[in-house]
Residue frames as qw, qx, qy, qz and C-alpha x, y, z in Angstrom:
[[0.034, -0.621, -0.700, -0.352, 16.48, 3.77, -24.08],
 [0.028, 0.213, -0.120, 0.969, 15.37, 7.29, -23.30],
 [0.168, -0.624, -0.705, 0.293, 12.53, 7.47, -20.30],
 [0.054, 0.686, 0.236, 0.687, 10.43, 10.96, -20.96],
 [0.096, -0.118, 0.550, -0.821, 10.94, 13.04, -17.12],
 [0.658, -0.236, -0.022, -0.715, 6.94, 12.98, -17.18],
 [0.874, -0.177, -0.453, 0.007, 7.04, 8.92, -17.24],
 [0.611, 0.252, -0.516, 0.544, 9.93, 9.07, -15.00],
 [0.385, -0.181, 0.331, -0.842, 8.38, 11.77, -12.03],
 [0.662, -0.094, -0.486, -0.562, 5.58, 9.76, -12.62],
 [0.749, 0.100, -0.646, 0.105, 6.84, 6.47, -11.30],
 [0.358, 0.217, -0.524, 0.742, 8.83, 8.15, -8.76],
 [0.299, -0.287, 0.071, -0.907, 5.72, 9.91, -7.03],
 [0.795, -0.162, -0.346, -0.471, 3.53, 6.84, -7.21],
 [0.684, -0.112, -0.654, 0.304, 5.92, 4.43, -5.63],
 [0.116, 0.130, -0.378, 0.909, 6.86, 7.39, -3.13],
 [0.536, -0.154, 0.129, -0.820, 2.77, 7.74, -2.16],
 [0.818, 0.084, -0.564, -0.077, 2.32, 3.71, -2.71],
 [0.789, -0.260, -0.477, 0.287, 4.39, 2.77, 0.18],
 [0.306, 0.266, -0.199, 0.892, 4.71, 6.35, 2.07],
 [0.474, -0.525, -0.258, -0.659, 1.13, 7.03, 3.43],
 [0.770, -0.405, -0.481, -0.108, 1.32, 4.58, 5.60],
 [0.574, -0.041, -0.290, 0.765, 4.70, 5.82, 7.25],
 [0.064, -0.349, 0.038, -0.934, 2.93, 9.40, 7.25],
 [0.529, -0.536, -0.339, -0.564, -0.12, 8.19, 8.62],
 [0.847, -0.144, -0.459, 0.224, 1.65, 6.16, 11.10],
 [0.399, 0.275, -0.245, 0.840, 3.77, 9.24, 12.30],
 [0.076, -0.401, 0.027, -0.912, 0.86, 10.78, 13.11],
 [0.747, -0.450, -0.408, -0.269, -1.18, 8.28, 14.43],
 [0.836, -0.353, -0.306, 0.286, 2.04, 8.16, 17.26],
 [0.221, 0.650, -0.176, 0.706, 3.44, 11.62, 17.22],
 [0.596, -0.758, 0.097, -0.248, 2.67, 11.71, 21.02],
 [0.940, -0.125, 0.124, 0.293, 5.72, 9.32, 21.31],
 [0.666, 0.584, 0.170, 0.432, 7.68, 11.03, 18.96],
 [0.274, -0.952, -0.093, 0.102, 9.08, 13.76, 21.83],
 [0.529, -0.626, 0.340, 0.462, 12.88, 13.44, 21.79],
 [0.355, 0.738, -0.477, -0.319, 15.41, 14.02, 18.87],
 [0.137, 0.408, -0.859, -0.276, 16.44, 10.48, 19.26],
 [0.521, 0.205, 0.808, -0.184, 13.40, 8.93, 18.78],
 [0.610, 0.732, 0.050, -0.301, 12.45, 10.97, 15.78],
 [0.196, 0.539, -0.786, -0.230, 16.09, 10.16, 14.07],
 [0.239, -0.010, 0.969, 0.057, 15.62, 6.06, 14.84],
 [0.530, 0.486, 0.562, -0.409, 12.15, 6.63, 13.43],
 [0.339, 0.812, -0.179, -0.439, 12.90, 8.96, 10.40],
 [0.183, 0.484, -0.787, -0.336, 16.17, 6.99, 9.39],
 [0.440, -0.029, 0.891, -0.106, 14.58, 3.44, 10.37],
 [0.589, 0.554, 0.588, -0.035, 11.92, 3.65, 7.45],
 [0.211, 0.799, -0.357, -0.435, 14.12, 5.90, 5.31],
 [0.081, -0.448, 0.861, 0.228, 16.65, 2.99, 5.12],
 [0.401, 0.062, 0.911, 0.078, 13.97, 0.05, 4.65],
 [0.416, 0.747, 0.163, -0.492, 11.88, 2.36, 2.27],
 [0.169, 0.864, -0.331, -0.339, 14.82, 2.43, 0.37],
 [0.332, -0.465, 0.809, -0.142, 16.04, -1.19, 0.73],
 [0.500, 0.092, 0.751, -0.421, 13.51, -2.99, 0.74],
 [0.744, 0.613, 0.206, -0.167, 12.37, -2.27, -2.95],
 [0.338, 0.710, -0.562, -0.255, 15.39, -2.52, -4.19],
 [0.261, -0.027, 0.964, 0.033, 16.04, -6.47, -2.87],
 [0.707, 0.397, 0.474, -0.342, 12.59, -7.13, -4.42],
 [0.432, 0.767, -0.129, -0.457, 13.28, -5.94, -7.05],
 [0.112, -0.610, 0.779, 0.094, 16.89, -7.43, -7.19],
 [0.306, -0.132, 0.936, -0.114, 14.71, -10.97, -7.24],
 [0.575, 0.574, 0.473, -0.340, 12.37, -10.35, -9.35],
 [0.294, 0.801, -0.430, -0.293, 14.97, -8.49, -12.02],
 [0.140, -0.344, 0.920, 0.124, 16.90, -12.25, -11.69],
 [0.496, 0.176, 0.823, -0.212, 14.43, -14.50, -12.06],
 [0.678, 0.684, 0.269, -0.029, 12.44, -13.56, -15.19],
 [0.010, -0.784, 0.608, 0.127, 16.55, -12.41, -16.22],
 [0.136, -0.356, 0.924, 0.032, 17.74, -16.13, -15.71],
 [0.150, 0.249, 0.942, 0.170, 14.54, -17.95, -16.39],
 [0.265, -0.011, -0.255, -0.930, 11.89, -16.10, -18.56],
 [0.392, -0.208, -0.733, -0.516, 9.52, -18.44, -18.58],
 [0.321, -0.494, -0.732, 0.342, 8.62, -17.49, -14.99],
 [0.064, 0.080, 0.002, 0.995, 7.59, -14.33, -16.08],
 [0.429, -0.425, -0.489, -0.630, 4.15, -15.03, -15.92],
 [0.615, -0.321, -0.631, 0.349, 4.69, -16.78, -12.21],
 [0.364, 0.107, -0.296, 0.877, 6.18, -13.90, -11.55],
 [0.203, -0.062, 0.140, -0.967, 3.26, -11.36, -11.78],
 [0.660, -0.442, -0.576, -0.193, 0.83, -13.70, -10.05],
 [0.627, -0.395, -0.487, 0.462, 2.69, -14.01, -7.30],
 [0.260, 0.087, -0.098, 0.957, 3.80, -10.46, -7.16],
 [0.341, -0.366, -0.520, -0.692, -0.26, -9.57, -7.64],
 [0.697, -0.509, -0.486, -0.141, -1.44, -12.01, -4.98],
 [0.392, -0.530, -0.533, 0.530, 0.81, -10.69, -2.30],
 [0.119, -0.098, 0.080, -0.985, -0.10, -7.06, -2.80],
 [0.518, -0.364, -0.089, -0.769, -3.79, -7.57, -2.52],
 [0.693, -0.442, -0.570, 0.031, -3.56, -10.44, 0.22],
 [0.362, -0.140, -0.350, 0.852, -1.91, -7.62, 1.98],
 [0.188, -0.188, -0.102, -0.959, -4.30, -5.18, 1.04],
 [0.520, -0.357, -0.560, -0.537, -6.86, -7.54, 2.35],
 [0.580, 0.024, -0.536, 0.613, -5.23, -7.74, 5.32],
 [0.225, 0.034, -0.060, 0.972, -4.84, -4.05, 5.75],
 [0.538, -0.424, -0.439, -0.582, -9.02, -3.48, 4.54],
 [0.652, -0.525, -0.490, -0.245, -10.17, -5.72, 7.17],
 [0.552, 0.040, -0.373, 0.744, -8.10, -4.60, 9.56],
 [0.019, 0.185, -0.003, 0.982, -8.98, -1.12, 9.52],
 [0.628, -0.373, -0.333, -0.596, -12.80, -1.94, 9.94],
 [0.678, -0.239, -0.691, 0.079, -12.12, -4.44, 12.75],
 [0.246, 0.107, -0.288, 0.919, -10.04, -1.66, 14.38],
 [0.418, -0.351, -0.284, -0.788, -13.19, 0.64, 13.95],
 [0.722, -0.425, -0.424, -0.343, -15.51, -2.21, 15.73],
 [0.789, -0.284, -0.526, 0.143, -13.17, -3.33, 18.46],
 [0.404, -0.902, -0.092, 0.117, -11.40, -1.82, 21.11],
 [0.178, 0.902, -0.353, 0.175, -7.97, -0.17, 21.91],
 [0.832, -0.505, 0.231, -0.020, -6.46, -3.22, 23.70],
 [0.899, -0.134, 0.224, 0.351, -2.80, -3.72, 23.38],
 [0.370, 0.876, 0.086, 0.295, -1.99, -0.03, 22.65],
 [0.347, -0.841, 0.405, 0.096, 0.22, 0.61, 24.94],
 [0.823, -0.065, 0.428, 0.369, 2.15, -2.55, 23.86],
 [0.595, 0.620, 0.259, 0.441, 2.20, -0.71, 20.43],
 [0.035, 0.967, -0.092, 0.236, 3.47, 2.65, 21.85],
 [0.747, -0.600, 0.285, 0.008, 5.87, 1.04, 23.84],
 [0.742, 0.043, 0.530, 0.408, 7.52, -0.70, 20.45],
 [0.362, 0.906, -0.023, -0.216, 7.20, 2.72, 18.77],
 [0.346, 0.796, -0.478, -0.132, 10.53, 2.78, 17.50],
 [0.651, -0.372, 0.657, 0.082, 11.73, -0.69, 17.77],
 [0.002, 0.309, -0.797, -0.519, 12.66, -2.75, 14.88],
 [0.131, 0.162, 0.960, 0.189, 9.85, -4.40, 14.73],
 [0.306, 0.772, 0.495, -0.253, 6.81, -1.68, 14.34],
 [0.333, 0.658, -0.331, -0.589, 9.34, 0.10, 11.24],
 [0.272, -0.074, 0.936, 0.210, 9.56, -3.44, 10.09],
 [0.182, 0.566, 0.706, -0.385, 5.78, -3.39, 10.28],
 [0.082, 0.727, -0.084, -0.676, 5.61, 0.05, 8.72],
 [0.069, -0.565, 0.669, 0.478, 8.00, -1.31, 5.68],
 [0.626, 0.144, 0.766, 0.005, 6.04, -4.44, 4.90],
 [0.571, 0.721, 0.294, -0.260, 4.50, -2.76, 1.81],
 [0.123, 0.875, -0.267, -0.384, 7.87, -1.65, 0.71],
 [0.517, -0.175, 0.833, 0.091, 9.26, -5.41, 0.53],
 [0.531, 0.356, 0.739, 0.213, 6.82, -6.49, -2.11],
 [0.097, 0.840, 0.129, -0.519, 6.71, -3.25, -3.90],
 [0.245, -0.678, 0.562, 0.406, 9.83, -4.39, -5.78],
 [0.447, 0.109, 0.830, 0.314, 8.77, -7.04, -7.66],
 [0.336, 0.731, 0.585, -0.099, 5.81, -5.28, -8.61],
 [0.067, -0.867, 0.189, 0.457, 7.87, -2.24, -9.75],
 [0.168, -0.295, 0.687, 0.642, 10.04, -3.84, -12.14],
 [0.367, 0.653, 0.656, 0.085, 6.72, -4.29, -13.91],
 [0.017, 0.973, 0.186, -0.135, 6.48, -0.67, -14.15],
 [0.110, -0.817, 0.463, 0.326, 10.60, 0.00, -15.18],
 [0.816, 0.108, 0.540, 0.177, 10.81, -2.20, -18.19],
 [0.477, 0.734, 0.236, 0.421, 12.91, -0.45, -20.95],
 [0.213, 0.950, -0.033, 0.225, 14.92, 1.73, -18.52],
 [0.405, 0.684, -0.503, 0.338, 18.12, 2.36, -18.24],
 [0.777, -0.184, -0.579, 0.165, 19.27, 0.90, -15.24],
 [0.267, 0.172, -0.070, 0.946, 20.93, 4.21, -13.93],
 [0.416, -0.163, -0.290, -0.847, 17.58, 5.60, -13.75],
 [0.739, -0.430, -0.512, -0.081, 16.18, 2.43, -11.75],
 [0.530, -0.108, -0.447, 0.712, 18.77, 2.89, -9.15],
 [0.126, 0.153, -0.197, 0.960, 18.23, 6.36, -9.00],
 [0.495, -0.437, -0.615, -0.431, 14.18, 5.68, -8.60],
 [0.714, -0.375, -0.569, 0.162, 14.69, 3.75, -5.43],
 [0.442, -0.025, -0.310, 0.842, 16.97, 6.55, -3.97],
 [0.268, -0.188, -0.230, -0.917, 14.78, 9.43, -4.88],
 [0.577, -0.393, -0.606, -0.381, 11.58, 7.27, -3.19],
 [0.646, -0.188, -0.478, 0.565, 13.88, 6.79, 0.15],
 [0.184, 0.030, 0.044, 0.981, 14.02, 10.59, 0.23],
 [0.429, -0.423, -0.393, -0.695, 10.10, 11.18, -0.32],
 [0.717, -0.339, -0.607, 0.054, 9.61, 8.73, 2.25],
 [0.511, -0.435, -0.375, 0.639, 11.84, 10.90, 5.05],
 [0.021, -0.139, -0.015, -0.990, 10.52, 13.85, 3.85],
 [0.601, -0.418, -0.388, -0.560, 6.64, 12.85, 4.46],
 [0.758, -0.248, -0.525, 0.296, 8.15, 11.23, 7.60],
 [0.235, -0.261, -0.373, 0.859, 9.61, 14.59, 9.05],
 [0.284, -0.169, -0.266, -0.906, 6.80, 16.74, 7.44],
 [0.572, -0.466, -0.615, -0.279, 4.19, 14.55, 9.47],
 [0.450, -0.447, -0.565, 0.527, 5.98, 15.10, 13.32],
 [0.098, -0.159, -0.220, 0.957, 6.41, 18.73, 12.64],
 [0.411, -0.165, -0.200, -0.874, 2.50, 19.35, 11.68],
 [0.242, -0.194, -0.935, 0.170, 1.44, 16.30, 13.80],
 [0.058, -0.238, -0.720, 0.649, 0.26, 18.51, 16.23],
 [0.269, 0.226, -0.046, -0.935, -1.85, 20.28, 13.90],
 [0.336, 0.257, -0.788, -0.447, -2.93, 17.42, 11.67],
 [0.401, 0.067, -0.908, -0.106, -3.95, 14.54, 13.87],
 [0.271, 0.385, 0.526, -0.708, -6.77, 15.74, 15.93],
 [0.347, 0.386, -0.455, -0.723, -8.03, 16.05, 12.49],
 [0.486, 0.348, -0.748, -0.290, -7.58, 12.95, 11.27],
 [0.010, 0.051, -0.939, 0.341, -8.61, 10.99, 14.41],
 [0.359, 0.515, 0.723, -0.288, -12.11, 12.43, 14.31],
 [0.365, 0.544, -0.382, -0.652, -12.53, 13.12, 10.72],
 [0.791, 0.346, 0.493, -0.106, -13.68, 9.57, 9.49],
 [0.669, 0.724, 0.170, -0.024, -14.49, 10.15, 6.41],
 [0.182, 0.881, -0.436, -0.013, -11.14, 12.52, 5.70],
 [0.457, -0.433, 0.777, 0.028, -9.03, 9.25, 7.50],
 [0.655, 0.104, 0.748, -0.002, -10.50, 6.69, 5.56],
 [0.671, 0.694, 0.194, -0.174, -10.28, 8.31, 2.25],
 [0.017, -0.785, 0.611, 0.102, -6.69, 8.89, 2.73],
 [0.507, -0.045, 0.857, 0.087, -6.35, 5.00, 3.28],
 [0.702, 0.565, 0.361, -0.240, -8.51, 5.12, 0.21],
 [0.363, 0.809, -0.452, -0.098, -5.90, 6.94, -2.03],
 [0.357, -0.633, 0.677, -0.113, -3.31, 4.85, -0.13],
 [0.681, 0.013, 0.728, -0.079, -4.46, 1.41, -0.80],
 [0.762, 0.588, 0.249, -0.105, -5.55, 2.27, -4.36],
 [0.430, 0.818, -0.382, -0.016, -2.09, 3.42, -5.52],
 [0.418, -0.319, 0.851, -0.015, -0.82, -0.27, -3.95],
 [0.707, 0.307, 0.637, -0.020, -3.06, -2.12, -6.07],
 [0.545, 0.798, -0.162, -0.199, -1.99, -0.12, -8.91],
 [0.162, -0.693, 0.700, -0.064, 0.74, -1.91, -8.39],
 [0.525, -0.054, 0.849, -0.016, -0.43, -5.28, -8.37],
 [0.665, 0.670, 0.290, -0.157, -3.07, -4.97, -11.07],
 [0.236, 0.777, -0.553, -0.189, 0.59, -2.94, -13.40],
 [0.378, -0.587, 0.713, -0.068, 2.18, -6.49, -12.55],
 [0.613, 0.207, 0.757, 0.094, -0.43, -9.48, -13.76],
 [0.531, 0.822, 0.079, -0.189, -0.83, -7.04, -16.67],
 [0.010, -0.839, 0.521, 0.155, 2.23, -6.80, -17.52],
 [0.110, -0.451, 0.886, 0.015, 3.91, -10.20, -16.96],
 [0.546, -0.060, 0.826, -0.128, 1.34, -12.24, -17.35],
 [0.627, 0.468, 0.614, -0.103, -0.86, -11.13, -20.01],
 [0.553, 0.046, 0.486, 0.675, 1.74, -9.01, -21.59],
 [0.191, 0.882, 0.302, 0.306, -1.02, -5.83, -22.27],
 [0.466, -0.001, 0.043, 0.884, 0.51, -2.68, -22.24],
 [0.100, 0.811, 0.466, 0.339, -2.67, -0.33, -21.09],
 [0.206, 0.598, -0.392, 0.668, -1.68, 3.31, -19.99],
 [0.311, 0.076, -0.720, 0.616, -1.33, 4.18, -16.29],
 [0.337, -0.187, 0.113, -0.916, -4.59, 6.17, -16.10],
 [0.787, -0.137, -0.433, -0.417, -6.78, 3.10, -16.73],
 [0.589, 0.035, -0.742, 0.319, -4.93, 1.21, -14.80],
 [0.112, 0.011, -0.527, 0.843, -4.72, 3.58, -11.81],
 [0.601, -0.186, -0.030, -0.776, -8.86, 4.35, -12.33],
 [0.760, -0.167, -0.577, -0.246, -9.55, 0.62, -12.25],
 [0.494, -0.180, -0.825, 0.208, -7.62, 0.05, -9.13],
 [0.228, -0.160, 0.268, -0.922, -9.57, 3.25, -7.27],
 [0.737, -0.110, -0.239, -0.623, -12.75, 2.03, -8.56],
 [0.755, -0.096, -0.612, -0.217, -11.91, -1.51, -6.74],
 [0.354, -0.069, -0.626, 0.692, -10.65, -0.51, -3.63],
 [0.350, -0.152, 0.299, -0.875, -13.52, 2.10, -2.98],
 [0.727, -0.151, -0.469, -0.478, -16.02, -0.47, -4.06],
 [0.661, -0.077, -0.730, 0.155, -14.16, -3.14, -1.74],
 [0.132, 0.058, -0.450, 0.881, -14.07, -0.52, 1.24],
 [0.585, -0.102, -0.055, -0.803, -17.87, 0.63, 0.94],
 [0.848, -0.221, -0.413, -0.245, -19.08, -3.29, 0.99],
 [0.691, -0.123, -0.646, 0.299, -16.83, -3.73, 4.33],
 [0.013, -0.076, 0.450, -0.890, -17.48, -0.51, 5.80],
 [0.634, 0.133, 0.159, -0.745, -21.61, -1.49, 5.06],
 [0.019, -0.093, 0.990, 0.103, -21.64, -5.38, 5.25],
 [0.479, 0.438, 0.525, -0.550, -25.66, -5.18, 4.78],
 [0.392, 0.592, -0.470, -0.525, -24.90, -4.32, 0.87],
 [0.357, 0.267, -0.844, -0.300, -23.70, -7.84, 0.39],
 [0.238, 0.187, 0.936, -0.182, -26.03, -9.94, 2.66],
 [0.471, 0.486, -0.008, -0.736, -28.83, -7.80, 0.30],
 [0.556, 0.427, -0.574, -0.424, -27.49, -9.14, -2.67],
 [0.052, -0.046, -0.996, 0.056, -27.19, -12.67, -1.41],
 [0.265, 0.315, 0.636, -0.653, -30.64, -12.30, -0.61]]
């Protein structure tokens, strides 16, 4: 089946910003760490390789399963659905708690900068990405899937070395800039849930709407969900 380059960029960009922000933001949020050549290589390759990995096993189990038993195709994009936005809810309240509370147990985190477990950490998004992707690569060639995942790997360690070398410029920015920090996470989160929302659409109910609608609806529900937890007065109003 012939994939048009536009659909095909497309895809490739979205996953590649979908589960890449976070590795950029991350880069910068710890670029002070980041001093030697071999900490930037164990960084750079460590989330290159599970960037790159990581959706491709999802996938790999998601591509079998509705493969070998169709009739868990609907199962499928629930489940695929519910962990992207119990992660994203995760991630939401997180960020705000962050905000309210204090800085305790940063060092711990700077300390595990490059260990296996904070690019683990990093990668989590990329893990369930896969399932949620083969939503989004139905009809192509297989060639062309493969080459997806590669081509994402590659965004991923390019937004990864493009973040240390402007770190220094960037993340004084971005620390006090609010607004500018939290709108990135805004973009960030909404092209994940495009992801889930592409998934129960897809597999469960089987619609086929384009990507724009899709990709407006999940903006419009992540800013919405972000505004009522950055201003938790909004909803004890309405209860009221």
């Amino acid at each position: 089946m012939h994939v048009p380059l536009t659909d095909f960029v497309f895809a490739c960009a979205l996953m590649s910003i979908g589960i890449g922000t976070d590795v950029a933001l991350a880069t910068l949020a710890r670029a002070s760490q980041l001093k030697t050549t071999k900490t930037i290589l164990i960084w750079v390759i460590g989330v290159s390789l599970t960037h790159t990995l990581f959706p491709m096993l999802g996938y790999l189990m998601t591509y079998f399963s509705v493969q070998v038993v169709p009739i868990l195709t609907p199962i499928v994009g629930i489940v695929a659905a519910l962990c992207i936005f119990w992660f994203l809810y995760h991630e939401i309240n997180g960020v705000f708690e962050h905000e309210a509370g204090s800085d305790e147990g940063s060092n711990r985190s700077d300390r595990l900068l490059v260990s296996l477990g904070l690019i683990l950490a990093v990668s989590w998004d990329a893990l369930w990405s896969g399932p949620a992707k083969s939503a989004q690569v139905i009809g192509w060639p297989e060639l062309l899937v493969w080459i997806s995942f590669l081509l994402v790997g590659v965004a991923v360690s390019l937004l990864a070395i493009s973040s240390v070398a402007f770190s220094k410029v960037l993340a004084p920015t971005l620390v006090k800039a609010r607004n500018t920090h939290l709108g990135l996470l805004c973009l960030q989160y909404s092209v994940i849930a495009y992801f889930g929302f592409l998934a129960v659409l897809r597999y469960t109910f089987g619609f086929t709407f384009a990507w724009y609608y899709i990709l407006a609806l999940s903006f419009l529900f992540i800013a919405s969900l972000m505004i009522l937890r950055a201003n938790p007065r909004l909803i004890s109003t309405s209860n009221s």
